[in-house]
N, C-alpha and C positions, 0 to 999 in steps of 0.2 A: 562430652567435651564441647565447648565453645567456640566458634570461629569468627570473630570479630574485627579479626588486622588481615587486611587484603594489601598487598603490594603486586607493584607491576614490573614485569622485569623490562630493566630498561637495557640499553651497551652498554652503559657504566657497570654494569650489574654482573656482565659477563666474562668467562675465563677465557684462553686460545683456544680449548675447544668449540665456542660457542653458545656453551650454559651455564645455567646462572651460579657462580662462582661461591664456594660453599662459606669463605668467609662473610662476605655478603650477608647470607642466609645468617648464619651464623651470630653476627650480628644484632640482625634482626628482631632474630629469638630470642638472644640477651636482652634485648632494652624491651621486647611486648612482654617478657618471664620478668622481669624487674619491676615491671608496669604492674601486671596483675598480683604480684606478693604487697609491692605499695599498697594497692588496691583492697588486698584482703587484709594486711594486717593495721592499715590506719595510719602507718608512716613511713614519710618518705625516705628514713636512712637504712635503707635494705643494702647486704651486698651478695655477689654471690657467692657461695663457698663449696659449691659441687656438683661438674655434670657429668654426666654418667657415658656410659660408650651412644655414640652419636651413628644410628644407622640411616644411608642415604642409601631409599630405597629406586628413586629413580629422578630423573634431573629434569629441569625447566630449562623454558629459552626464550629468548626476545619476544616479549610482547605478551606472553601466559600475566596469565593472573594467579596467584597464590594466596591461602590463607592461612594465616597460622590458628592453631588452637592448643589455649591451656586448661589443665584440669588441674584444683589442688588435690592431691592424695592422700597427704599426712600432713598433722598439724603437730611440730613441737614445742617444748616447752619455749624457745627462741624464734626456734625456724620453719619455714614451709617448704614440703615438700611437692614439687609440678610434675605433672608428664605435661608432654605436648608432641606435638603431630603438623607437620607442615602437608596440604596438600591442594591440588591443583582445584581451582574455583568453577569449573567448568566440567572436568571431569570425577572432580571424587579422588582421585589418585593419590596414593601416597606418595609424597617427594621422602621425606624425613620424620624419624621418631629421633625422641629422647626419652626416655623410659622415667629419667630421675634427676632435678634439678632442685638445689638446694638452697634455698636462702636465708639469710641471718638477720634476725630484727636487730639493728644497734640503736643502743641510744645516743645520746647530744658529745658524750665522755669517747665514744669510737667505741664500745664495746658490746657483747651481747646484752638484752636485757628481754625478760619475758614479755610476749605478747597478747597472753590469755584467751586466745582461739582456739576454736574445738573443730570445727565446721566451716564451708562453704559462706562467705558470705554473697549473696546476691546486690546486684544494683537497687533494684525496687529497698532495700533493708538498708543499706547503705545512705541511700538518699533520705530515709527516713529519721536515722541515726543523724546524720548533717543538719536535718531540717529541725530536730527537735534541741540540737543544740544553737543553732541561732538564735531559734525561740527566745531559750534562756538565757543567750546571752543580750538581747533585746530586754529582755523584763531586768536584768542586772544594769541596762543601762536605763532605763528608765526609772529604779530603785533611783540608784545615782542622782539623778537628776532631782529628785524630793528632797 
């Protein structure tokens, strides 16, 4: 699993008791898990359609550092399926799991449409897949211009 999104707990961040307030967290999760399905499936009209029982295995507070990490698990014919794992950047600790977070490729109509993943895609692949279509769309605008 990957830990990429670091946040900081701030007092806005906190509950009455002092730590970091699970909606918050919560939050969080949704938009870095939203991030990463954009990411792997190539657009951005993801939503989410399923998270599984939310274990918070121990809490944060003013000033810790936190990271989130997502992993994709399963690839469907529409959707992707995440775990992820929130925990302390300093110690290693597990704050929070989710075991299972669901999301739905839509297309432009609001509805599901397939997204033809199998696997993992990486960033290094990703930027390669970007760069090769600029390429081509440079040489289409250069055709144009003849």
């Amino acid at each position: 699993m990957n830990f990429h999104t670091r946040k900081w707990v701030k007092p806005e961040d906190l509950n009455p008791n002092g730590t970091l307030f699970g909606g918050s967290l919560l939050r969080w999760i949704d938009e870095e898990a939203a991030i990463y399905a954009i990411c792997q499936l190539d657009n951005k009209r993801v939503v989410t359609k399923f998270i599984s029982e939310i274990n918070f295995v121990s809490s944060a507070r003013q000033g810790d550092v936190i990271e989130l990490g997502m992993t994709a698990t399963h690839f469907g014919r529409t959707s992707i399926t995440l775990r992820c794992e929130v925990r302390s950047k300093i110690t290693r600790e597990s704050i929070l799991t989710i075991e299972k977070m669901v999301f739905v490729n839509m297309g432009e109509d609001g509805k599901p449409v397939p997204h033809g993943r199998e696997r993992i895609r990486y960033a290094e692949e990703a930027y390669e897949h970007y760069r090769q279509n600029a390429q081509a769309a440079d040489a289409g605008d250069e055709t144009a211009k003849h």
